[in-house]
mmCIF file as Biopython writes it, N, C-alpha, C and O atoms, coordinates in Angstrom:
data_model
#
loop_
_atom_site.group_PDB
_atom_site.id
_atom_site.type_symbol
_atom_site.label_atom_id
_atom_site.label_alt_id
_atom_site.label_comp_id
_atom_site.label_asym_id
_atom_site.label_entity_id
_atom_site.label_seq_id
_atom_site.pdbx_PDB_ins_code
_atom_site.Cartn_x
_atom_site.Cartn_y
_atom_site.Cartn_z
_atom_site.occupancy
_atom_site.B_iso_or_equiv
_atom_site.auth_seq_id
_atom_site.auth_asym_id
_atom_site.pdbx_PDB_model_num
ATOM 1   N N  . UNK A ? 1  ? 21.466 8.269  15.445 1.0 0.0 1  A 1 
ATOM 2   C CA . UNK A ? 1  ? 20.373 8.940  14.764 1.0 0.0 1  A 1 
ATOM 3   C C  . UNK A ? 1  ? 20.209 10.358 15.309 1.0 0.0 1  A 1 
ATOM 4   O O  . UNK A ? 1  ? 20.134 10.670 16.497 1.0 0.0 1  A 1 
ATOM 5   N N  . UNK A ? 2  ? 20.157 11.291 14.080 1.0 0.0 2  A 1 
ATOM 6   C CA . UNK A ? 2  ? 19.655 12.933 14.689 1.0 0.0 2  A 1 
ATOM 7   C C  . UNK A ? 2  ? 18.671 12.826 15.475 1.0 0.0 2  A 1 
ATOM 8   O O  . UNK A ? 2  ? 18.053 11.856 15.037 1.0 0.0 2  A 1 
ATOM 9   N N  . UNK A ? 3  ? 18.002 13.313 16.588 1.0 0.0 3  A 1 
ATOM 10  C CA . UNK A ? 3  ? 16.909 13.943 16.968 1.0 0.0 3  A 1 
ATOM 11  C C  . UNK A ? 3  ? 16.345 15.081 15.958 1.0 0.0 3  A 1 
ATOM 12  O O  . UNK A ? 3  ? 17.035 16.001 15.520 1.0 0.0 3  A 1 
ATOM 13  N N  . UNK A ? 4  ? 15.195 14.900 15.710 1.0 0.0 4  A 1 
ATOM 14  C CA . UNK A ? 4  ? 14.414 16.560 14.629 1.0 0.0 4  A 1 
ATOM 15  C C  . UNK A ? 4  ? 13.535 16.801 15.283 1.0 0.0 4  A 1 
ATOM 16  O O  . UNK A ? 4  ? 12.664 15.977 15.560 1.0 0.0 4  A 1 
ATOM 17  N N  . UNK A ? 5  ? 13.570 18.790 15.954 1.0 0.0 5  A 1 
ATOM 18  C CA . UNK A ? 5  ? 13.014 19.345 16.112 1.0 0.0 5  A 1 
ATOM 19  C C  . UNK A ? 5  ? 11.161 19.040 15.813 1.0 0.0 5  A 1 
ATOM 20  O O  . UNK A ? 5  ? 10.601 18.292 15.010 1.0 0.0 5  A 1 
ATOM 21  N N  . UNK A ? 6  ? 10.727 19.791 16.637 1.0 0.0 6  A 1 
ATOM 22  C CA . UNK A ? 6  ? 8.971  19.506 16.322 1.0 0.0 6  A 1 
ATOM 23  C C  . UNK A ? 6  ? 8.892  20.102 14.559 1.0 0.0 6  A 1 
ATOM 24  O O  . UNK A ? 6  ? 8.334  19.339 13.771 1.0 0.0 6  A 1 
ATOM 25  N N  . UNK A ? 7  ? 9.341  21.171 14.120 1.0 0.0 7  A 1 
ATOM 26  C CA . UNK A ? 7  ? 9.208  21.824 13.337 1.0 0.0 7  A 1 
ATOM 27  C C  . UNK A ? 7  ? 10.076 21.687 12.083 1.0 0.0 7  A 1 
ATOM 28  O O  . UNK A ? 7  ? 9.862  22.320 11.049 1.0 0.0 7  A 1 
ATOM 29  N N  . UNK A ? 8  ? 11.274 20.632 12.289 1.0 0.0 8  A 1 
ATOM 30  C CA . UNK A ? 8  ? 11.993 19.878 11.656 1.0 0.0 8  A 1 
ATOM 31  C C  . UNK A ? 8  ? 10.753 18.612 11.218 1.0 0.0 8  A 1 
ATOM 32  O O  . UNK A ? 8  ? 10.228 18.536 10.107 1.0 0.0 8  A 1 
ATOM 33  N N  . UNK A ? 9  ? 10.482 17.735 12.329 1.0 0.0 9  A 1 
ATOM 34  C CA . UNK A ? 9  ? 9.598  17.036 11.662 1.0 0.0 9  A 1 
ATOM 35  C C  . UNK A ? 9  ? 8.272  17.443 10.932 1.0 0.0 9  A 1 
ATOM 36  O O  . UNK A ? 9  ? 7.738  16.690 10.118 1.0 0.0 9  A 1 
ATOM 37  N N  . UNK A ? 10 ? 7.757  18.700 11.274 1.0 0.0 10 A 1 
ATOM 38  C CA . UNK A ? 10 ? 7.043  18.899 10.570 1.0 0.0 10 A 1 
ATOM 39  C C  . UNK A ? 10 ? 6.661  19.246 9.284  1.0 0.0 10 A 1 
ATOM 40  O O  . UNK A ? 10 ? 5.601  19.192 8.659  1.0 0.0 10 A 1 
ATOM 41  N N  . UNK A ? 11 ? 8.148  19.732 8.971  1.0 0.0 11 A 1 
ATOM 42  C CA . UNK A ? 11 ? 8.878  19.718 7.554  1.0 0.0 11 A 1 
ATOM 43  C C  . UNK A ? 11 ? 9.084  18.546 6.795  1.0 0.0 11 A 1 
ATOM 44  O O  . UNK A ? 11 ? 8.845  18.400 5.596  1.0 0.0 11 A 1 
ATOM 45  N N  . UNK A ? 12 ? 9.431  17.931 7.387  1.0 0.0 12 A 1 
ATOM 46  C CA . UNK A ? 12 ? 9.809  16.115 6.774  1.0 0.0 12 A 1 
ATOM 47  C C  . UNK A ? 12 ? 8.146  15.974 6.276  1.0 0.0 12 A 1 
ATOM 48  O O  . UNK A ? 12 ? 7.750  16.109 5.119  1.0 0.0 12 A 1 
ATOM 49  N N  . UNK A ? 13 ? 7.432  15.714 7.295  1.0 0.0 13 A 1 
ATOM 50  C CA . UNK A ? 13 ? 5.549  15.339 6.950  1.0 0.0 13 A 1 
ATOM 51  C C  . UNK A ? 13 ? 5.176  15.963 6.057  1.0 0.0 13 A 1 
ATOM 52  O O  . UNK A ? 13 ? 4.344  15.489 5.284  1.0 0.0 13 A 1 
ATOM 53  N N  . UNK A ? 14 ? 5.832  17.582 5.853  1.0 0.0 14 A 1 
ATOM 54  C CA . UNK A ? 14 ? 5.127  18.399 4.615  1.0 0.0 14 A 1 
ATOM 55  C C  . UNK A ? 14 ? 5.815  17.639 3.376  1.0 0.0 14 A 1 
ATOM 56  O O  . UNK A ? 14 ? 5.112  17.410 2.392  1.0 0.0 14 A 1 
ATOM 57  N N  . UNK A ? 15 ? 6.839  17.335 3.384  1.0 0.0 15 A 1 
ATOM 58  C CA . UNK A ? 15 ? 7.292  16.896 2.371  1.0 0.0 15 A 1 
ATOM 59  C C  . UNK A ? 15 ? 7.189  15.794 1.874  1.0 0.0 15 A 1 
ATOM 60  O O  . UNK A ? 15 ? 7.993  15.359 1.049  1.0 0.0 15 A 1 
ATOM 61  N N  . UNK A ? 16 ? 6.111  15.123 2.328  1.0 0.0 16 A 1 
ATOM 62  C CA . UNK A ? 16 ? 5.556  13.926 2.117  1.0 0.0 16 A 1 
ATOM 63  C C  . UNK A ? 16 ? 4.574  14.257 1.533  1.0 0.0 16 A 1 
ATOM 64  O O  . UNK A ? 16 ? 4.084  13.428 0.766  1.0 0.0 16 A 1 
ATOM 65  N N  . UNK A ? 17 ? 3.855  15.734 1.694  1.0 0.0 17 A 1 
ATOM 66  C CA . UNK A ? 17 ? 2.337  15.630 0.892  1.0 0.0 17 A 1 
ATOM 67  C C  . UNK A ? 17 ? 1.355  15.732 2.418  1.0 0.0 17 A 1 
ATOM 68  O O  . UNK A ? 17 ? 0.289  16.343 2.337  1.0 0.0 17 A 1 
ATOM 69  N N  . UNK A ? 18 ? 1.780  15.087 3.840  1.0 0.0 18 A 1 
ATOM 70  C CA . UNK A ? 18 ? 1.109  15.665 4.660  1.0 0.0 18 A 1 
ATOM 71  C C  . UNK A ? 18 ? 0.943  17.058 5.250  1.0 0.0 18 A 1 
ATOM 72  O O  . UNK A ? 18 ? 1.893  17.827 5.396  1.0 0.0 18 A 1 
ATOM 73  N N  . UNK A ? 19 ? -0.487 17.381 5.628  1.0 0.0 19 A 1 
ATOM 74  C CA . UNK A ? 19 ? -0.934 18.737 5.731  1.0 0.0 19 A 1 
ATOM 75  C C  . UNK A ? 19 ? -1.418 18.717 7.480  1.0 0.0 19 A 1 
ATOM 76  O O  . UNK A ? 19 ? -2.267 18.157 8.173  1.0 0.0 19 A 1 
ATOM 77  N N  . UNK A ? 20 ? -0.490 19.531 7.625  1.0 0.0 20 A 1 
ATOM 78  C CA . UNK A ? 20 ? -0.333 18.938 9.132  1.0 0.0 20 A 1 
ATOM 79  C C  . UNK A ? 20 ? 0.449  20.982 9.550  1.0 0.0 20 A 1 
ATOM 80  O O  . UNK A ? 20 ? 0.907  21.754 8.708  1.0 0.0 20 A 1 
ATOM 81  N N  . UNK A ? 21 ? 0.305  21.236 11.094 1.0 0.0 21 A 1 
ATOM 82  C CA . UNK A ? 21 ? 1.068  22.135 11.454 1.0 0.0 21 A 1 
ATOM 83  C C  . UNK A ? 21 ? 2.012  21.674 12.934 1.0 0.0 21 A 1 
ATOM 84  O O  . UNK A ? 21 ? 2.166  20.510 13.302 1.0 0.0 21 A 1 
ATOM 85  N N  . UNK A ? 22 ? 2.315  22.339 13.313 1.0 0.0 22 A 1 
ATOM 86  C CA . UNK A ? 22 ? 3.092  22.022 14.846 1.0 0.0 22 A 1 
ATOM 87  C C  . UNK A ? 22 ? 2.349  21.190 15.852 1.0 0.0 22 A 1 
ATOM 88  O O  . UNK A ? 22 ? 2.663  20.157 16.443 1.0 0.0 22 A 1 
ATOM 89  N N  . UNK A ? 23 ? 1.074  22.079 15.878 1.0 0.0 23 A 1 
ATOM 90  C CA . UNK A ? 23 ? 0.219  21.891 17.056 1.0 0.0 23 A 1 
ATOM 91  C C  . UNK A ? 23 ? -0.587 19.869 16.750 1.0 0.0 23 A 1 
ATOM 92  O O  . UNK A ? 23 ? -0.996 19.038 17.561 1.0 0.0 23 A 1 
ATOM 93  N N  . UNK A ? 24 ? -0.502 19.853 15.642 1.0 0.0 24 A 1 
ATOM 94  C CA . UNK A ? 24 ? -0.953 18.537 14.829 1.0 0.0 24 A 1 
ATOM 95  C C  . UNK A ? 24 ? -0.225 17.375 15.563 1.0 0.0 24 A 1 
ATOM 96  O O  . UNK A ? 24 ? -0.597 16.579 16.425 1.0 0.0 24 A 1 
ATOM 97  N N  . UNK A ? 25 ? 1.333  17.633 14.692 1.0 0.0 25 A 1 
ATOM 98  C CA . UNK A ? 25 ? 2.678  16.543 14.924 1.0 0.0 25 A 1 
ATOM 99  C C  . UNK A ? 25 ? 2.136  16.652 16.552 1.0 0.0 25 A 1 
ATOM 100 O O  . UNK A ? 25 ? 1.143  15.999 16.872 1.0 0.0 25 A 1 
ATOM 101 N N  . UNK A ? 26 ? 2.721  17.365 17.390 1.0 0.0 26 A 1 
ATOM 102 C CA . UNK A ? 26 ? 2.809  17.472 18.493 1.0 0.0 26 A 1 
ATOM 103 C C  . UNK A ? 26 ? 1.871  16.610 18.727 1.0 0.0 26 A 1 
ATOM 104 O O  . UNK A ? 26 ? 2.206  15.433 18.592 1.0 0.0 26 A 1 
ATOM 105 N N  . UNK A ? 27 ? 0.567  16.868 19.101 1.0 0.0 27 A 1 
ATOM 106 C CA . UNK A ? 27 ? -0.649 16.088 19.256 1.0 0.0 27 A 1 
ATOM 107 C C  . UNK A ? 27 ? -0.537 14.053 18.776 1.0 0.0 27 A 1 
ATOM 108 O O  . UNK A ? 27 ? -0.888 13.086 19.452 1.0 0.0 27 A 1 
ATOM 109 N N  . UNK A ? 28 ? -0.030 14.098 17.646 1.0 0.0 28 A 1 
ATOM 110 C CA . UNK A ? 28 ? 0.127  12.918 16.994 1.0 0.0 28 A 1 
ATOM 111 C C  . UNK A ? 28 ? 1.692  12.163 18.451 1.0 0.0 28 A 1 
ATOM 112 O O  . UNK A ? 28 ? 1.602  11.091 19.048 1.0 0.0 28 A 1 
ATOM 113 N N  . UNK A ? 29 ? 2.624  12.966 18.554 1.0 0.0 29 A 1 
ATOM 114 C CA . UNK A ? 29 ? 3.431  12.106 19.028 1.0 0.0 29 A 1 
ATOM 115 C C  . UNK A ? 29 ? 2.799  12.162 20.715 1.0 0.0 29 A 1 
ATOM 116 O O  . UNK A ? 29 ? 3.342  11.224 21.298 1.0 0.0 29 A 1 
ATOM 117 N N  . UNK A ? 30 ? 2.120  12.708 21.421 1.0 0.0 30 A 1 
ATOM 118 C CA . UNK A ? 30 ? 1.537  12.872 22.601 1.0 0.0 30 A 1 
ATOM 119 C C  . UNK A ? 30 ? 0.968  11.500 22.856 1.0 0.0 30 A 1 
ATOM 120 O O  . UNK A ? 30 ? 1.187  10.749 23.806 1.0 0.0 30 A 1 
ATOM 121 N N  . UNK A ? 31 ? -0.082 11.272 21.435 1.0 0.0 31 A 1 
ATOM 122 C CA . UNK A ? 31 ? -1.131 10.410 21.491 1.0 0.0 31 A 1 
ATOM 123 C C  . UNK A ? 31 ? -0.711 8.767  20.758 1.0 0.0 31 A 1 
ATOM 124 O O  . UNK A ? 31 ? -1.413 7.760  20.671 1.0 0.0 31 A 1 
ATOM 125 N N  . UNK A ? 32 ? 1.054  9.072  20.199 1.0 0.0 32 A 1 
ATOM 126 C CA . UNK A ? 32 ? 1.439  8.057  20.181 1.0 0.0 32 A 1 
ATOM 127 C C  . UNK A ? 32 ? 1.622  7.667  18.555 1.0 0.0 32 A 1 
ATOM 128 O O  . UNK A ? 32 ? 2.458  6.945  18.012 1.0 0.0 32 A 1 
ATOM 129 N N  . UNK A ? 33 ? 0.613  8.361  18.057 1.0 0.0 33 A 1 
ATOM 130 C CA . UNK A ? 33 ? 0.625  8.142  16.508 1.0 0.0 33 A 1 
ATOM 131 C C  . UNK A ? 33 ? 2.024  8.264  16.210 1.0 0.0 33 A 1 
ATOM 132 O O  . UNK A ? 33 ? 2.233  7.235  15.567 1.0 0.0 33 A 1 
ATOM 133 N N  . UNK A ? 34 ? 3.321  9.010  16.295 1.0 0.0 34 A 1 
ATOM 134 C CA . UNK A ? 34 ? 4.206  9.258  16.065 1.0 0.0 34 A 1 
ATOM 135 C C  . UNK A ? 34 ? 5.397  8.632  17.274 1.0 0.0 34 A 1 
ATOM 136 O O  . UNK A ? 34 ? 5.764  9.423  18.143 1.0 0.0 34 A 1 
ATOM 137 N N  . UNK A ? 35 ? 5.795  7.617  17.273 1.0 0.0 35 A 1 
ATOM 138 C CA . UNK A ? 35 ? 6.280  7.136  18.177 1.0 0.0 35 A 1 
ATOM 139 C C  . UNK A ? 35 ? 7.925  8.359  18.377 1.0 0.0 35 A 1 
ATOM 140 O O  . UNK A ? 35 ? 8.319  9.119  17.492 1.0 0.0 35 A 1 
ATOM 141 N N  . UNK A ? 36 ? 8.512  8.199  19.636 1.0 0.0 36 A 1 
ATOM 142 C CA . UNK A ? 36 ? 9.468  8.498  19.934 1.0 0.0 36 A 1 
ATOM 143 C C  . UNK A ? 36 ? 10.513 7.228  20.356 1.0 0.0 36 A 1 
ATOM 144 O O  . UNK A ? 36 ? 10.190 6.226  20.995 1.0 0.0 36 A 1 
ATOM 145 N N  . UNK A ? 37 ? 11.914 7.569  19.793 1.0 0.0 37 A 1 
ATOM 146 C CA . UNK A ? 37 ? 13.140 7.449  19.993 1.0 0.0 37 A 1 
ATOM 147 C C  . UNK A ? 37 ? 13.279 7.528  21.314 1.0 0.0 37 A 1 
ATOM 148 O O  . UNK A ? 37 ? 12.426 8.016  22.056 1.0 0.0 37 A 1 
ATOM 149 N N  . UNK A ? 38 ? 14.640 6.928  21.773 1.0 0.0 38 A 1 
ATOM 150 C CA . UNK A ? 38 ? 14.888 7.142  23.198 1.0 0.0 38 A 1 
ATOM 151 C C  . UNK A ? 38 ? 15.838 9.076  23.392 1.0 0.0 38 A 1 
ATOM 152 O O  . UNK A ? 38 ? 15.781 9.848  24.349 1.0 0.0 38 A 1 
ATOM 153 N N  . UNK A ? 39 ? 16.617 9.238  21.999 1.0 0.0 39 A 1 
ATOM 154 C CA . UNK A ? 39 ? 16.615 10.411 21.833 1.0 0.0 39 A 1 
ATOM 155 C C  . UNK A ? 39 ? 15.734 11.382 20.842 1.0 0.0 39 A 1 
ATOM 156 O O  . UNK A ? 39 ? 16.115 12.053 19.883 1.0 0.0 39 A 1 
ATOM 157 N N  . UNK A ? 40 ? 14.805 11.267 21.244 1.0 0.0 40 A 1 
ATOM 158 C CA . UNK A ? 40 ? 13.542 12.088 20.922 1.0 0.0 40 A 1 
ATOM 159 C C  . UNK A ? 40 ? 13.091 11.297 19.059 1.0 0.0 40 A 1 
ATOM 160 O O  . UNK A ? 40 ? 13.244 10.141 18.665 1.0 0.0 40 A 1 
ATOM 161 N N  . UNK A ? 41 ? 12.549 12.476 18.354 1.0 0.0 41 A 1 
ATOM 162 C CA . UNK A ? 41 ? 11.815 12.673 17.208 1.0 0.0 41 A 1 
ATOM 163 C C  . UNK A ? 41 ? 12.773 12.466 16.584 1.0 0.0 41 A 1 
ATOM 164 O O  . UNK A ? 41 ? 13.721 13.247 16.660 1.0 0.0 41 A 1 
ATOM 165 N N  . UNK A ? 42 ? 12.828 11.032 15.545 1.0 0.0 42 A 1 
ATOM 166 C CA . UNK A ? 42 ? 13.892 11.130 14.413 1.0 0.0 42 A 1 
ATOM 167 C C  . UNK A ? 42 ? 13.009 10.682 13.297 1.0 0.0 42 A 1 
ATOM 168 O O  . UNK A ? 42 ? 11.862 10.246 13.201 1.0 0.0 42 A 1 
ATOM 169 N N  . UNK A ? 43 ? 14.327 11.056 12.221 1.0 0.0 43 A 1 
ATOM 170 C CA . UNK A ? 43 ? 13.819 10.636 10.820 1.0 0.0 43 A 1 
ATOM 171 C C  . UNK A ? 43 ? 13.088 9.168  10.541 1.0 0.0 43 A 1 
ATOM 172 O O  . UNK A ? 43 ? 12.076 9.029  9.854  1.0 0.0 43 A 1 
ATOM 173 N N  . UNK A ? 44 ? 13.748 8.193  11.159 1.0 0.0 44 A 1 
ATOM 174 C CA . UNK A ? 44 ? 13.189 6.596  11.151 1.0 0.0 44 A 1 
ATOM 175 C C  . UNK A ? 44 ? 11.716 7.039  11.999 1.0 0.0 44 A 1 
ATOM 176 O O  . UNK A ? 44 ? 10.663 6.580  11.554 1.0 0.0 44 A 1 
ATOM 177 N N  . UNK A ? 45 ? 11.692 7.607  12.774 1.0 0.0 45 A 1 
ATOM 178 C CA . UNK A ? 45 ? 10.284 7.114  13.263 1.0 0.0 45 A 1 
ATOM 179 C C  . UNK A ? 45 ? 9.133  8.139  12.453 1.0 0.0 45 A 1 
ATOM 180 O O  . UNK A ? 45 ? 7.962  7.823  12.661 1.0 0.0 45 A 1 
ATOM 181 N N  . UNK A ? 46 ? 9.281  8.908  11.875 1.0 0.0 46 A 1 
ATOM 182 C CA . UNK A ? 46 ? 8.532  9.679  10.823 1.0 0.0 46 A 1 
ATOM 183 C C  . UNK A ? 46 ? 8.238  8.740  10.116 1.0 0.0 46 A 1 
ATOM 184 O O  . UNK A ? 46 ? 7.106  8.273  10.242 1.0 0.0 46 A 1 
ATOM 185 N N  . UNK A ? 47 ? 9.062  8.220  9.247  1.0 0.0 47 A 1 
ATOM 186 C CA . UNK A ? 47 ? 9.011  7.496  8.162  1.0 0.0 47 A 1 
ATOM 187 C C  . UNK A ? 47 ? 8.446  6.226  8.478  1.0 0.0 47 A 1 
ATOM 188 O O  . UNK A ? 47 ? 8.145  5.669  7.422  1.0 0.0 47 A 1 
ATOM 189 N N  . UNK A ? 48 ? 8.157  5.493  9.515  1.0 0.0 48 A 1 
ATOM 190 C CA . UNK A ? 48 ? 7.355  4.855  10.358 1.0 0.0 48 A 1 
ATOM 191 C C  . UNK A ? 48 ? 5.945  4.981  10.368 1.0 0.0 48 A 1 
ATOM 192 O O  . UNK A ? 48 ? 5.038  4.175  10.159 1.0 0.0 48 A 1 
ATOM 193 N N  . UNK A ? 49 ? 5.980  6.379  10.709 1.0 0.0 49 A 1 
ATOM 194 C CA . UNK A ? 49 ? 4.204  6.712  10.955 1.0 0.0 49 A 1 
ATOM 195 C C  . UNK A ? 49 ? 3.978  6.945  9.302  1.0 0.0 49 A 1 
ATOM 196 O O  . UNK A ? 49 ? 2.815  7.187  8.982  1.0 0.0 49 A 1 
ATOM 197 N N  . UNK A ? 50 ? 4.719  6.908  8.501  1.0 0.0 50 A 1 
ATOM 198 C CA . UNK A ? 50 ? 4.163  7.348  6.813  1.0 0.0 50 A 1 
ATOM 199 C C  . UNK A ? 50 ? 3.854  6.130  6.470  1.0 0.0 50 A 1 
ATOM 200 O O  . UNK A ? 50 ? 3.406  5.900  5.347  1.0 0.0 50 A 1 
#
């Protein structure tokens, strides 16, 4: 699985219709809402938190 950038995923979320910026995602995977991969932020775990 790719790893995606903070700003990669934050692209994926926009393109869902979520209204969200960097500082948001970031916050969301800190606090867990957005789980992490053992190699970081991927597409499966986006699509997870959707």
């Amino acid at each position: 699985m790719k790893s995606l950038t903070l700003e990669e995923a934050t692209s994926l979320l926009h393109s869902h219709g979520i209204k969200c910026d960097l500082n948001k995602v970031q916050m969301w995977i800190i606090t867990g809402k957005i789980k992490e991969a053992e190699q970081g932020i991927t597409k499966e775990k986006i699509e997870d938190f959707l």
